[in-house]
N, C-alpha and C positions, 0 to 999 in steps of 0.2 A: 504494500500500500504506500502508493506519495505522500510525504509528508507536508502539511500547511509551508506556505511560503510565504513570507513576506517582503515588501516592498524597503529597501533601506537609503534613506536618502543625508544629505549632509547641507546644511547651514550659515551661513558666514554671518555671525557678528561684526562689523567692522565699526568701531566708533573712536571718530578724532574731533576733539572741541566740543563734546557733548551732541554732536554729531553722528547718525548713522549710517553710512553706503546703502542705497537702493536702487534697485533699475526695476523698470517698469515693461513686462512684459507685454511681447507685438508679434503676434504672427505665430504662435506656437498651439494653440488649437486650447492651450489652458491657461486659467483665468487675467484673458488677456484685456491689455488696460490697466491690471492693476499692479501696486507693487510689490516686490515681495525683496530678500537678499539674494547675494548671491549663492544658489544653490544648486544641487544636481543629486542624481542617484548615486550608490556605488555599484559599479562597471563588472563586479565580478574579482578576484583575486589581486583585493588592492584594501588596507584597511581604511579607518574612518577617518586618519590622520593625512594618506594616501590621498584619498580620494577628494577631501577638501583642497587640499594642495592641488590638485588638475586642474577642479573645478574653479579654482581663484583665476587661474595661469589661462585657464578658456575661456571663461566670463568678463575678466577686468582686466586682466594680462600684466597680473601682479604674482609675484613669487614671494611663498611662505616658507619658513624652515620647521622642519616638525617642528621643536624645542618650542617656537612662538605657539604654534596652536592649544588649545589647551578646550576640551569638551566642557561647558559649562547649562546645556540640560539635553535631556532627552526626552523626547516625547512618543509615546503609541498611539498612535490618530488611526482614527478608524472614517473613510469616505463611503459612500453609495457601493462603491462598489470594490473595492480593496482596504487591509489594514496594510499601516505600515511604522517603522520607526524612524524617529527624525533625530539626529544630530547637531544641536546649533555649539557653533562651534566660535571663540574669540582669537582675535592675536591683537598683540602691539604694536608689531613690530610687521616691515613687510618691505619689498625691493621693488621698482618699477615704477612706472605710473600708470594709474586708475585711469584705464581707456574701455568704450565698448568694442567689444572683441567680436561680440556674435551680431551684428545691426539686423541681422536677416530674423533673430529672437527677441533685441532690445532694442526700445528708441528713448530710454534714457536712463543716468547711470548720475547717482548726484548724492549730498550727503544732503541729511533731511534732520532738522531738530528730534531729536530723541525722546522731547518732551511734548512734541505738537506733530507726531507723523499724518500723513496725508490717508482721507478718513476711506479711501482703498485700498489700503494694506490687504492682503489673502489672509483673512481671519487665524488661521493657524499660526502664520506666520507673527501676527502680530504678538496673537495669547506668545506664544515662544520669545517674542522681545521682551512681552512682559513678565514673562516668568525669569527669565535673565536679570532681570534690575531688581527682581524681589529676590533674587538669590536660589530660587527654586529648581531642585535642581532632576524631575521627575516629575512627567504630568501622562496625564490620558485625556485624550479629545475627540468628541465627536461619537461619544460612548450614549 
């Protein structure tokens, strides 16, 4: 018998000046329009340290060093039609500059008050900023 599968995806906190990195998804068939961090699935035979690291370097075309990353919550979200686990993940530190990489997925990529984000956030995404600033570090959504 197959065993349940799920969905595991990864997060980027990025916050400078009380500021947090957003881009605002275009063209990807999911919740587009709105904004969310920079984020992606893991690929398969890559961890969650891994795979955040790509997903910076393909999204904003910025480079992490593990040691900066540091997993600060995790969430089990359950949608319509799959569960999955979420990684949001922080760093300090990082190399490059914050460009959009993928324009054919995003048409905007900008830091956005941390204390006044724009009232389109993807709901998950948001609860997960704000489980981050409360310290919390395990949630379940969508249960």
């Amino acid at each position: 018998m197959e065993r349940f599968k799920l969905v595991v995806a990864v997060h980027l906190i990025l916050i400078e000046d009380g500021k947090i990195l957003l881009l605002r998804r275009y063209h990807t068939g999911y919740e587009d329009g709105n904004y969310s961090v920079v984020a992606g699935h893991i690929d398969g035979d890559e961890s969650v340290i891994t795979a955040m690291q790509r997903e910076a370097l393909e999204e904003s075309g910025i480079t992490i060093k593990e040691e900066d990353l540091k997993v600060v919550h995790v969430m089990h979200r359950k949608a319509k039609d799959r569960e999955s686990i979420d990684y949001f993940l922080t760093c300090k530190n990082y190399e490059g500059t914050i460009t959009i990489m993928e324009k054919d997925k995003c048409d905007e990529l900008a830091f956005y008050d941390l204390d006044n984000l724009p009232s389109n956030v993807i709901p998950y995404v948001r609860k997960g900023i704000e489980y981050y600033q409360n310290h919390i570090p395990f949630s379940v959504y969508g249960w």
